[in-house]
N, C-alpha and C positions, 0 to 999 in steps of 0.2 A: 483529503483523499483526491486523486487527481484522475475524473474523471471529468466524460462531458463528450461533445463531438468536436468544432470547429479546436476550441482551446482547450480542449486536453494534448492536442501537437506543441502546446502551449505550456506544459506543463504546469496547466489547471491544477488546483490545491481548492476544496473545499473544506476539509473539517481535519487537516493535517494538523496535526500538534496543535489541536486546537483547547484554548483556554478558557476560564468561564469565572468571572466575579462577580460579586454582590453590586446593586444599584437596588435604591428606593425605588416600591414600586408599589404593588398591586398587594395582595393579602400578607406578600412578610418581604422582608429584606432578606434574602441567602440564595446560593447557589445552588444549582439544583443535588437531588438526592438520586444515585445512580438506579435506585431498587435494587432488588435481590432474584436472584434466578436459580429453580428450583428443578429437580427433578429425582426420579423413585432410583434408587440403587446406588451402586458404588462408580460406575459411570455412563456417561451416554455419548452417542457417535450423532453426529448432526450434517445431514449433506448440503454441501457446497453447491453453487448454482455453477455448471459444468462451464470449462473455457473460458472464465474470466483472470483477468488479475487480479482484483481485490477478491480476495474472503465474500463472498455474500450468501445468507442467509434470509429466509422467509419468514416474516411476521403475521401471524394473523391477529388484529387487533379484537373479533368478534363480529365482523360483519364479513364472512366468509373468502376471502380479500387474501392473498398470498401477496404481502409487500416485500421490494427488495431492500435488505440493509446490508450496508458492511462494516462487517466487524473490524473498526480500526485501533488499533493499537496508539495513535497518534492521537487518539482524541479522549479529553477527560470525563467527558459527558458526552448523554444519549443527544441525539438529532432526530426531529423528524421534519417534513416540509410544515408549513404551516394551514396550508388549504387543506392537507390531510386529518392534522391535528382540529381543525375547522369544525369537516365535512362530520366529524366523529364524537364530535360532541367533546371532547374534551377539555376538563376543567384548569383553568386559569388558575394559579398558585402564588404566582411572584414573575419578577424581571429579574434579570441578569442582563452580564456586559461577553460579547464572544468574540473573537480574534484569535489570531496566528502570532505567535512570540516575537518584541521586537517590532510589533505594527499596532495600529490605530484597533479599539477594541468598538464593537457597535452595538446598542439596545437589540435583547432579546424577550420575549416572553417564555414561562416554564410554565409546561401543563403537565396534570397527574394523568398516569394512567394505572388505573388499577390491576390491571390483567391482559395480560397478553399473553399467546402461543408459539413457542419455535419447536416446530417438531413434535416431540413429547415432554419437553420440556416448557416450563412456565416461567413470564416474567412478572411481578408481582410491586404494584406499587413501586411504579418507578416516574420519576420526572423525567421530561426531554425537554429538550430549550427546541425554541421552533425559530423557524428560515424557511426561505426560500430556495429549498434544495431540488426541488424540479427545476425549478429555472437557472441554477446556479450549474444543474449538471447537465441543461439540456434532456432532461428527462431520462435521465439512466438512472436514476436510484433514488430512492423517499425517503433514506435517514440512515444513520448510522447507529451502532449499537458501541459504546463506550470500552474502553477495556476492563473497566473499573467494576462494571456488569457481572463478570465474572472473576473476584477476587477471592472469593471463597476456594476456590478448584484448580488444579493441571490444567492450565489451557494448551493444547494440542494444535497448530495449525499443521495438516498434514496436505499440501497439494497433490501431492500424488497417486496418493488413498482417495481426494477427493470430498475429505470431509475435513471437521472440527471435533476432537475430541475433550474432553470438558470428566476430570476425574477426581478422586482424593487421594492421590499418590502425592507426593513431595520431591523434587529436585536435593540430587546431593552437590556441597560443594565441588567436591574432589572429582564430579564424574567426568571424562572427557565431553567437550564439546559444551561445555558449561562456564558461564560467568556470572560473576553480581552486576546486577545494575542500581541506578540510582531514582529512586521513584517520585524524583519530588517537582512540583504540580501537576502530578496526575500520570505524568509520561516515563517511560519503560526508556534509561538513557541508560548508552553502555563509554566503555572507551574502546577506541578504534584507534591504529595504529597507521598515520598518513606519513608511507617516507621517510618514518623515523619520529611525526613528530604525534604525539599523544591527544587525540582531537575526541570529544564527547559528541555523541550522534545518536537520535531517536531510532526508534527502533518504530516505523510506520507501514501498516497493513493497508493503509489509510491513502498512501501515495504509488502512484504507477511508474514513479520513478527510479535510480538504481539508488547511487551515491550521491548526495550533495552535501556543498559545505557554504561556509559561510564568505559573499566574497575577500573579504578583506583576504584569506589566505591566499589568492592569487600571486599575491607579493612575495611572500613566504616559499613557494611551493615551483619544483622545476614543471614546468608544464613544453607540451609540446603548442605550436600554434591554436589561438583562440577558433573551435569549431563553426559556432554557432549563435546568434543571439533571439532571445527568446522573450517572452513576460508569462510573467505567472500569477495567478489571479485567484489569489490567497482568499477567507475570508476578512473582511476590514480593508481591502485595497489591493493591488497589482503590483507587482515585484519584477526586478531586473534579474534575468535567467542569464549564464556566458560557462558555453559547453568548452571545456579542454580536456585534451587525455594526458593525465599524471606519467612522467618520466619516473617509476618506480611501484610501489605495491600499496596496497591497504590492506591489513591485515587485522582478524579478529577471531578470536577463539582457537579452532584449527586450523580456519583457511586464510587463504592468500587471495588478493586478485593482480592480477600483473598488468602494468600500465591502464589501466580503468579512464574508463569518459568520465567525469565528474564536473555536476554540474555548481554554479557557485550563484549564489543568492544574494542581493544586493536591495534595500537594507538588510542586515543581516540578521537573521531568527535567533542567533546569539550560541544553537549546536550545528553540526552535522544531523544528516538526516541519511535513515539506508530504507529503501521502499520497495512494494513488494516486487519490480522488476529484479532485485535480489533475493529478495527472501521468498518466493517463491520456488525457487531452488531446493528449499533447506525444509527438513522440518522444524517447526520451531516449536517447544515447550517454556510456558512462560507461570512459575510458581512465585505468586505476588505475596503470597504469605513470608516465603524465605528473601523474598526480592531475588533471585535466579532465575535465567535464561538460558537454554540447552539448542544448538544448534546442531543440527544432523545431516548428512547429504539426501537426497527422495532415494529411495530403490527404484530402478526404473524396470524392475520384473513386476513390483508390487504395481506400477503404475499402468503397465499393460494389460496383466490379469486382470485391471479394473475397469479396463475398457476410456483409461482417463486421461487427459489434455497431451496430446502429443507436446512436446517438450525438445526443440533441436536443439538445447544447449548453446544459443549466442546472442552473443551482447552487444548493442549498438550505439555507435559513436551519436549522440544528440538526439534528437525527438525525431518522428515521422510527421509529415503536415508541412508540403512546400521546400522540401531539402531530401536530397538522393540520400540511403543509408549507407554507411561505412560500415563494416564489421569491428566492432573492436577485441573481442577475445569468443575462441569456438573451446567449451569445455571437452576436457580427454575425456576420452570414450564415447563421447554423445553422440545423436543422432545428426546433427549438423555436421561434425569431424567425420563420421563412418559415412557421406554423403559429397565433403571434400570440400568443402569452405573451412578456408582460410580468412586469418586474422588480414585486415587489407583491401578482402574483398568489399567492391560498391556495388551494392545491387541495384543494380538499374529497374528491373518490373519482376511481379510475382503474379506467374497465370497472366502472364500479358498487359498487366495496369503498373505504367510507371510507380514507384515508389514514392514519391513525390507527393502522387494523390490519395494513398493512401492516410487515414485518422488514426490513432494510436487505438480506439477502440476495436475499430476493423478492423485492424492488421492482424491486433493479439486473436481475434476470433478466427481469422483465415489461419494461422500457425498454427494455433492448439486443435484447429479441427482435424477433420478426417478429410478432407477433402486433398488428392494429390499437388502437389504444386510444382512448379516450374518456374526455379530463378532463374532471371537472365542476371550476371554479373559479370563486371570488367575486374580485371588480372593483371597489374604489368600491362595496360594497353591495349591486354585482349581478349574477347570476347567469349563467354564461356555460358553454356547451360548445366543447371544442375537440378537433375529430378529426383524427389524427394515424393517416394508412395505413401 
């Protein structure tokens, strides 16, 4: 998941596509056991922590305590930090080995926890492998919830709405906006269509990023000039980031993106990876039973009547954190096009603070809020403001 403050402009990776195997250890040899997650009726609605990127929900482990996790799709197992797991008394089970696919894996401990609260909903005898996820995120989140957590149910990411819906309906194949994916070690892969050529890509709630691929395809792939270079600070070690905008489309399900910034990852994680800087857009329904995934556009009536994350519909060439933004594509109809940014545009400052200084965390907090803004951006040379109520 790529959060954090300094290095998340960095495109920080904590618990993305994250893996987990067996190592001798402590009371048994195995990987942790995801638990099961419970609640009364045929569904429940669970609200999202407002104006983030990731998915995040509220833990209460039993000592009155509202912790933030997010629900990532990237990850095969539960996380919690480990001073939390500590402080909480929690019981010692086994070791395992965690890492990012394609990199160095590193000792973990798994503790049980018998009972915990999200909402009205219960989690029930579940392991989490513990780290150092305060420090790994700079203090933005205490663990993540697996996807594997809820495989029993309809999982629902609806940003718009604002919440998670979690049900016992089932995904049909035939329905529009629906595809199989391939569930094996743990992660939700679909195929995605780069240019023509057939590339397999995680499907990560878990990552603040859009599109990335693996670099070797740079070779392969018309790209316009190298944007940007980066590192990414995966779990098991740091990774080579190198931003280009693709000369053609990606495509998956029903949509398109037309020329997209995509980022390329060097050693390589061995898929594609699409994060929630995309999927956030989208509803997403993920039926683990059928192995099916359902992609939807947001209503953005529904999203107003909720009072929820403003949304200008544009997507930016590279990270924020030490580099001017580019626009790289403003979606029809949105709030960003009805306002008059174009694809091209640099924004130079927002509310008067160079772009430059802003952190990938702040920025998405300043966008999605309510707070008016005022871009300054350049056009062809010239200078332009654009105010955005």
């Amino acid at each position: 998941m790529s959060i954090g403050k300094r290095v998340a402009s960095a495109l920080l990776v904590l618990a993305a596509v994250l893996t987990v195997g067996a190592q001798s250890g402590l009371a048994r040899e195995s990987s942790a056991d995801i638990g099961d997650f419970v609640f009364a009726g045929d569904s429940i609605v669970l609200q999202l922590k407002k104006h983030e990127v990731h998915p995040r929900l509220f833990v209460d482990f039993g000592d009155g305590k509202q912790h933030e996790f997010i629900v990532d799709t990237g990850a095969s197992v539960n996380v919690i930090d480990t001073s939390i797991a500590e402080s909480l008394g929690f019981e010692v089970v086994g070791e395992t080995e965690i890492g990012a696919p394609g990199g160095p894996q590193i000792p973990a401990k798994i503790v049980k926890v018998p009972l915990a609260r999200v909402g009205d909903a219960t989690i029930r005898n579940a392991e989490f492998v513990t780290m150092d996820v305060i420090g790994f995120s700079h203090g933005t989140t205490l663990g993540v919830l697996g996807v594997g957590l809820f495989s029993d149910y309809l999982l629902t990411f609806d940003r718009g709405a604002g919440h998670i819906e979690l049900s016992h309906d089932n995904l049909s194949a035939n329905g529009p906006g629906v595809l199989p994916y391939d569930a094996a070690n743990g992660q939700i892969e679909i195929e995605i269509d780069v240019a023509g050529t057939p590339v397999m890509a995680h499907i990560d709630t878990g990552s603040m990023g859009e599109f990335m691929l693996p670099g070797e395809m740079m070779e392969s792939l018309s790209l316009q000039k190298t944007q940007s270079e980066k590192k990414a600070r995966l779990v098991g070690g740091n990774r080579e980031i190198k931003f280009a905008q693709l000369n053609g489309s990606i495509r998956f399900a029903d949509f398109q993106f037309d020329n997209p910034s995509i980022a390329f990852m060097t050693p390589s994680p061995g898929a594609g990876n699409i994060g929630s800087g995309i999927l956030a857009d989208y509803v997403v329904s993920i039926d683990q039973k059928n192995q099916l995934i359902e992609f939807r556009e947001l209503a953005d009536a529904n999203m107003a009547a909720n009072n929820e994350p403003r949304r200008l519909g544009v997507r930016f060439r590279g990270m924020p954190g030490g580099s001017v933004l580019t626009v790289a594509s403003v979606s029809p109809g949105s709030l960003g096009e009805d306002a008059g940014i174009l694809a091209g545009d640099v924004m130079v400052s927002i509310n008067g603070k160079p772009t430059q200084e802003f952190e990938m965390r702040e920025l998405g907090t300043l966008i999605r809020g309510s707070t008016p803004l005022s871009i300054d951006i350049e056009r062809d040379g010239l200078a332009k403001t654009i105010e955005i109520p």
